[in-house]
C-alpha positions in Angstrom: 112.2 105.9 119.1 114.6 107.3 116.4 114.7 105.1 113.2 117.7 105.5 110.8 116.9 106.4 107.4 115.8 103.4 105.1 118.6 102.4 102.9 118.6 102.7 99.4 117.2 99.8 97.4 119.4 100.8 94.5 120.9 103.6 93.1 119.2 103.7 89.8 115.7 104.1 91.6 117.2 106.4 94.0 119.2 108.6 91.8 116.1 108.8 89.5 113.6 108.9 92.8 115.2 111.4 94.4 115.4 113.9 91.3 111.5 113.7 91.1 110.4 113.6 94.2 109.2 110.0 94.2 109.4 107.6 97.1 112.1 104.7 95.8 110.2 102.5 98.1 106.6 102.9 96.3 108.6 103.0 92.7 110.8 99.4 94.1 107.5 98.1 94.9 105.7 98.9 91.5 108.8 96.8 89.6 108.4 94.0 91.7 104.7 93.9 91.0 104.5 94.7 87.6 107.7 91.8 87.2 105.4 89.0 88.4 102.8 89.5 85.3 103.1 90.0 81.7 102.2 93.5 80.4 99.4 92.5 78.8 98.3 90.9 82.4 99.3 94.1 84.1 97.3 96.4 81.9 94.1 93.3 81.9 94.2 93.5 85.8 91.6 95.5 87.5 93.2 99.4 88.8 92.1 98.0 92.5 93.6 94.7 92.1 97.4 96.0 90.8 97.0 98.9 93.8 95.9 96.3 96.3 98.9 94.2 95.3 101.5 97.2 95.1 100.0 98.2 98.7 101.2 94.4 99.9 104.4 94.2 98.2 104.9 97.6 100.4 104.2 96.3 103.6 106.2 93.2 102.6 109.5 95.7 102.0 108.9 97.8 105.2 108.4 94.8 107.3 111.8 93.4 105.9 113.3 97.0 106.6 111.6 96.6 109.9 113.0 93.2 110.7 116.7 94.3 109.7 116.4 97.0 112.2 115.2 94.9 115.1 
């Protein structure tokens, strides 16, 4: 089944996403995270532990994209 494109989750990250090639969805997801936590928590936190989170807060936007499609 044909899926319209994902709308944009702002135009800052997608002006800027789209310039560099990076996916606005992965760079919304990596603010979110990283705005829960201090920097000095972020940096303290172990690699796998701020990628397992950022993989979550991913699924958490494409099943809200997912849910506004249904």
């Amino acid at each position: 089944m044909h899926q319209p494109p994902r709308p944009a989750l702002s135009s800052t990250h997608t002006d800027e996403t789209m310039r560099d090639g990076r996916d606005p969805v992965v760079v919304h997801a990596i603010a979110t995270v990283a705005a829960r936590t201090s920097m000095e928590g972020w940096w303290a936190m172990a690699p796998n532990v701020r990628t397992h989170a950022i993989y979550d807060e991913i699924r958490r936007l494409d099943r809200a994209w997912a849910d506004e499609m249904a």
